[in-house]
Backbone bond lengths (Angstrom), bond angles and torsions (degrees), N, CA, C in turn:
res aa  C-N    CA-C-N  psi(-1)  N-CA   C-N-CA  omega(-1)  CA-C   N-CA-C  phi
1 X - - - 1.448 - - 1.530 108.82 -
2 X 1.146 124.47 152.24 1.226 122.75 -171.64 1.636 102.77 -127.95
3 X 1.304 93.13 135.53 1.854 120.82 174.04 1.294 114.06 -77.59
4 X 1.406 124.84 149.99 1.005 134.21 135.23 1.366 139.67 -98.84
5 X 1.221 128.12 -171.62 1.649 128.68 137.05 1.099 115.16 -147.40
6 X 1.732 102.35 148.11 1.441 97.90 -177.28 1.727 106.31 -134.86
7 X 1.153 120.62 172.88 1.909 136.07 -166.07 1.109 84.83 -109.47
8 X 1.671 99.21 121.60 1.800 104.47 151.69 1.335 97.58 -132.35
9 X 1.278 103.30 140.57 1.668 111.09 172.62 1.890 97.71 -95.26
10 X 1.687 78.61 168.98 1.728 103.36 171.84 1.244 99.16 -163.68
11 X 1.774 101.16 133.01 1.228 92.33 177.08 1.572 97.09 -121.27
12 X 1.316 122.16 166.10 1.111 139.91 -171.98 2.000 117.15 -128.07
13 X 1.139 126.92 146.77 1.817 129.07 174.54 1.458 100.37 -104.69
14 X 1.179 88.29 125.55 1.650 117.92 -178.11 1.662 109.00 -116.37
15 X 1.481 115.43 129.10 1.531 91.46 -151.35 2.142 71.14 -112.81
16 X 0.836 135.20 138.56 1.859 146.16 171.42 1.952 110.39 -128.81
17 X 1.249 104.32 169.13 1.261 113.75 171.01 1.543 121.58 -99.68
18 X 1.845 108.02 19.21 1.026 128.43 -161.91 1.783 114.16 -100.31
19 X 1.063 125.06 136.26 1.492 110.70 -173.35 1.313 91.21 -108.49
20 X 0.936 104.10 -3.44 1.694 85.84 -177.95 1.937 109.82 -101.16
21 X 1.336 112.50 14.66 1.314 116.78 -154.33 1.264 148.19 65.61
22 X 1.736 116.51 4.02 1.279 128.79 175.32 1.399 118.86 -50.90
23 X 1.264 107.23 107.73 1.541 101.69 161.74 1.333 140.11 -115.66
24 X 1.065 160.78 109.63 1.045 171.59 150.77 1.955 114.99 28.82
25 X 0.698 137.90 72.25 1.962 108.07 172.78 1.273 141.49 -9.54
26 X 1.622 103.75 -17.31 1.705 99.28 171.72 1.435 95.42 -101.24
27 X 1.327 133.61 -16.90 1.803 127.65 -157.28 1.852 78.81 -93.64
28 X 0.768 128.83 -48.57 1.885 129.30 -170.20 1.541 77.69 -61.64
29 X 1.678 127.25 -99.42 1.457 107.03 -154.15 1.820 134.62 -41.65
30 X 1.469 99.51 -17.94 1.214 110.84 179.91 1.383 110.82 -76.15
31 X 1.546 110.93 -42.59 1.683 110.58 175.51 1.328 104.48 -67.29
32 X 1.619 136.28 -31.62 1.448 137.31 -169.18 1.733 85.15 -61.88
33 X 1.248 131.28 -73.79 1.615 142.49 -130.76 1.559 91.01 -83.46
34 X 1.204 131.46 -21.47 1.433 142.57 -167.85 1.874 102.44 -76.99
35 X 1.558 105.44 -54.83 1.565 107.17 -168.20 1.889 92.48 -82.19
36 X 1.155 102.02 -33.32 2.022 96.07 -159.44 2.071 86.60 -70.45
37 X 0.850 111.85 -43.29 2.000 92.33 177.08 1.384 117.37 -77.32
38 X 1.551 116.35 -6.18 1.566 106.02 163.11 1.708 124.28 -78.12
39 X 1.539 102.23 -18.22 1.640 121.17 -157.09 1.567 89.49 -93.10
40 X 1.464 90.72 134.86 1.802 89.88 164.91 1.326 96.81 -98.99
41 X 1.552 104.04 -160.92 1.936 108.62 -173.89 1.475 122.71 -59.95
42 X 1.294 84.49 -35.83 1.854 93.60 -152.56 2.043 73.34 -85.90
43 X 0.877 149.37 -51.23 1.889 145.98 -174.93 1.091 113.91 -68.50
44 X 1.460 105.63 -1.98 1.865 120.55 168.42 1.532 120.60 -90.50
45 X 1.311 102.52 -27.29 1.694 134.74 -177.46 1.315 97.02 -69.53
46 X 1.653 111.93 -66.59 1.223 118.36 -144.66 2.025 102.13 -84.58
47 X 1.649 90.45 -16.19 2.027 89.64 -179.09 1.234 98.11 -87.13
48 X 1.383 152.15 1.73 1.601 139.49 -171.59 1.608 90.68 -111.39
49 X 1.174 100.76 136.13 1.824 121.90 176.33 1.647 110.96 -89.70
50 X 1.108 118.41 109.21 1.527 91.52 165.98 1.983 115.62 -89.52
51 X 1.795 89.13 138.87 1.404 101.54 -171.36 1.347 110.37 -126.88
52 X 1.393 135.18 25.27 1.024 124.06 154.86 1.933 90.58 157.67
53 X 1.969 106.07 170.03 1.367 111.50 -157.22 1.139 104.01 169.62
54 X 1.159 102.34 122.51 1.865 120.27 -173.63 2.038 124.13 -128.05
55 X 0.983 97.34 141.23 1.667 93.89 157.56 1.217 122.58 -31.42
56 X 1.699 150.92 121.05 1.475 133.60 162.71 1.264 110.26 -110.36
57 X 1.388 132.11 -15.34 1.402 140.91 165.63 1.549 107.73 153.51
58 X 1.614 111.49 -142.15 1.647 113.60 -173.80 2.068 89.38 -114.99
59 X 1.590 90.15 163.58 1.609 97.37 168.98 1.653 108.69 -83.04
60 X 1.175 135.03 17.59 1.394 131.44 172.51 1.827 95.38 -104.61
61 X 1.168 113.38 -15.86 1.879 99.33 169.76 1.529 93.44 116.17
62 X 1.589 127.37 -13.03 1.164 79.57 -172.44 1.580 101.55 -114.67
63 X 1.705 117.54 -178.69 1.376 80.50 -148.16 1.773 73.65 -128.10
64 X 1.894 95.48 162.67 1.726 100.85 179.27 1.503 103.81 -73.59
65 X 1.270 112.64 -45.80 1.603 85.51 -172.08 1.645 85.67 -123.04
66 X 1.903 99.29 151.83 1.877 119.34 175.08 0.998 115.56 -73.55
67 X 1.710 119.27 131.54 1.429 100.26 -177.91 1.346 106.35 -89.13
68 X 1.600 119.55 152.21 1.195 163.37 156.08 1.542 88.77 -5.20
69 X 1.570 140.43 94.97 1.384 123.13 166.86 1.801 95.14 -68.77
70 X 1.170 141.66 -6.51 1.468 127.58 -154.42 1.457 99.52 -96.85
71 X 1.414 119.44 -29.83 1.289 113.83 -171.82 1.211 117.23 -104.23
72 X 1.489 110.07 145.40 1.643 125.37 -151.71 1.711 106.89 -87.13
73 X 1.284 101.70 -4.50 1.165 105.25 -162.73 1.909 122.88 -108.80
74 X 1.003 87.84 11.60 1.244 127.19 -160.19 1.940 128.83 -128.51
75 X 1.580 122.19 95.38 1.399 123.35 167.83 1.644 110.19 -9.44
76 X 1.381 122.72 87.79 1.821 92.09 156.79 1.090 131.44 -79.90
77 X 1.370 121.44 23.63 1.467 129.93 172.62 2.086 103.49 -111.64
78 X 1.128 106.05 -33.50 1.665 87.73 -165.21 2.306 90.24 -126.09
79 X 0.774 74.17 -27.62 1.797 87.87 177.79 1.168 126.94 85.72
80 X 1.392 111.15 18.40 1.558 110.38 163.84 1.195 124.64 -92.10
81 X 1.584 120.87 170.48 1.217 115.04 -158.95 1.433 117.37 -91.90
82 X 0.789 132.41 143.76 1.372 138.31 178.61 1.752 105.75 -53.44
83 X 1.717 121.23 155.29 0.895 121.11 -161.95 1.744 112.82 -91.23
84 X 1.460 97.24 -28.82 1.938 115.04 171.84 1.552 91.52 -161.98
85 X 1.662 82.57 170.76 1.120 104.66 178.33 1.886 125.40 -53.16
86 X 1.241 110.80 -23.99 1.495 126.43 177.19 1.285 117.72 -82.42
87 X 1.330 104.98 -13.29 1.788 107.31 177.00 1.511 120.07 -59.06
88 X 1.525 123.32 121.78 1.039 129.48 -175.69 1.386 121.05 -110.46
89 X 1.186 120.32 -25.40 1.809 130.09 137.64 1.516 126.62 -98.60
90 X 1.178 100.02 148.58 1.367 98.53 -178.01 1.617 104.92 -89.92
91 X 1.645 118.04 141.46 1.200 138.63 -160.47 1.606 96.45 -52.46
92 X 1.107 114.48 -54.90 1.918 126.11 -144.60 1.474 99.66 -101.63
93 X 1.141 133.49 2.77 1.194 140.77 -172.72 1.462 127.61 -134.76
94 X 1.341 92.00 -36.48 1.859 103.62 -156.25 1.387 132.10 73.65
95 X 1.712 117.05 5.71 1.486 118.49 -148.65 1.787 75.26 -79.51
96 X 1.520 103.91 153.31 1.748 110.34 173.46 1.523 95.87 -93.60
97 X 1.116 87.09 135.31 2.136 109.31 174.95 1.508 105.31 -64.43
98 X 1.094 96.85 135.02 1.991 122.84 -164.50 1.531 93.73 -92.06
């Protein structure tokens, strides 16, 4: 059987004294944890965007297409992409970034 993954955004209002939009890491997780316990399922569905979604291989491990050992940006064990630049495990795997 073959896997995917896919990008859903959510966005959330963050209210700061910032004009430029700076916000903090606890005021972002707090606005994240604030809207996701107001939303029931079906208002959880309808607030995530889908923005993109790819092939990642089969659920027996092996995968249709190899990932890229060259690119940094990228699982070389399961082949997805890393979440930022600071990511030091990969989310879906755990493999540690080379």
């Amino acid at each position: 059987m073959s896997l995917y993954s896919h990008v859903y955004d959510f966005t959330v209002e963050v209210i700061t004294d910032s004009a430029e939009g700076d916000a903090m890491p606890h005021q972002l997780r707090d606005a994240i944890q604030r809207r996701l316990a107001r939303l029931s399922d079906e208002e959880l569905v309808e607030a995530c965007g889908l923005v993109d979604g790819y092939s990642t291989g089969t659920i027996d491990g092996e995968y249709e297409e190899q990932p890229d050992e060259t690119d940094p940006t990228v699982c070389h064990k399961c082949g997805l992409s890393y979440q930022d630049d600071e990511a030091i495990r990969c989310i879906a795997c755990g493999e540690v970034r080379k």
